[in-house]
N, C-alpha and C positions, 0 to 999 in steps of 0.2 A: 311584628317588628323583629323579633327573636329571627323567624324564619331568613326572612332576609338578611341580615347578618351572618347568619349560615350559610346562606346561599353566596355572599361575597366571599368569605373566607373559606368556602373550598375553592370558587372560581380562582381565587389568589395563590392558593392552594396548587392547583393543576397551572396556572401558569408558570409560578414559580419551579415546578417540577420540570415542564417540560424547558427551561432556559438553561437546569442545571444537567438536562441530559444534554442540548443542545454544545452545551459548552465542554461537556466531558466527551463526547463522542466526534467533534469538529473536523478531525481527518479521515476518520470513517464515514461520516456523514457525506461531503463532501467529493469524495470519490464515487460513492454510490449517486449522488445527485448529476454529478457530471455521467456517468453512464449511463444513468436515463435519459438527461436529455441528448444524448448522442445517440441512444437509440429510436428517439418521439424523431430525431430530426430527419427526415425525407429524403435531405441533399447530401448527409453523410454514406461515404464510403470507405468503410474498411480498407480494401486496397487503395486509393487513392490517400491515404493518411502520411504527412510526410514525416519520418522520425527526425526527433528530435533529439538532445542529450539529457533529459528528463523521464523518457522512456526507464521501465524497469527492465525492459530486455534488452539495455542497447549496454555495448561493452564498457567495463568499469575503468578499463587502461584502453586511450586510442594513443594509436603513435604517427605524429605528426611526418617524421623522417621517413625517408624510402629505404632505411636499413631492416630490414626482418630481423624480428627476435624469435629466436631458437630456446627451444625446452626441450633439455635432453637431460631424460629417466636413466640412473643407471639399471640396469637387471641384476649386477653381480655382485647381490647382497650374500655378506656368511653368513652361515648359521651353523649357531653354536650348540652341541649338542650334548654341553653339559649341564645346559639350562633344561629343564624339565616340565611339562605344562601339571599343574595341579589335576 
């Protein structure tokens, strides 16, 4: 009898374990899960993939308007040379 009691309370034991990785790892898990089955699937193609604004490589600002936005670096920074580097 002993034994089997044992044998429930590790079984409880490793369940319990594995729901609290489950639950702490849910967005790593999750990605990783989706990539495999994108790669088991037959009918997926990489190029054919249409983006979406969920992608992590798609731009963070889109601009709706046909105005261009311009970034302009100046170069003609002073330097001061009574600053001294340690």
């Amino acid at each position: 009898m002993a034994a089997i009691t044992s044998a429930l309370i590790a079984i409880a034991g490793v369940v319990l374990g594995w729901i609290a990785i489950e639950i702490a790892c849910k967005p790593c898990l999750e990605q990783g899960r989706e990539a495999i089955d994108r790669s088991l699937n037959p009918d997926y193609d990489p190029d054919d993939a249409v983006s979406n604004n969920n992608n992590i490589r798609s731009p963070l600002i889109t601009s709706e308007s046909d105005d261009p936005v311009v970034v302009v670096a100046s170069s003609t920074t002073s330097y001061d040379s009574s600053v001294k580097p340690i």
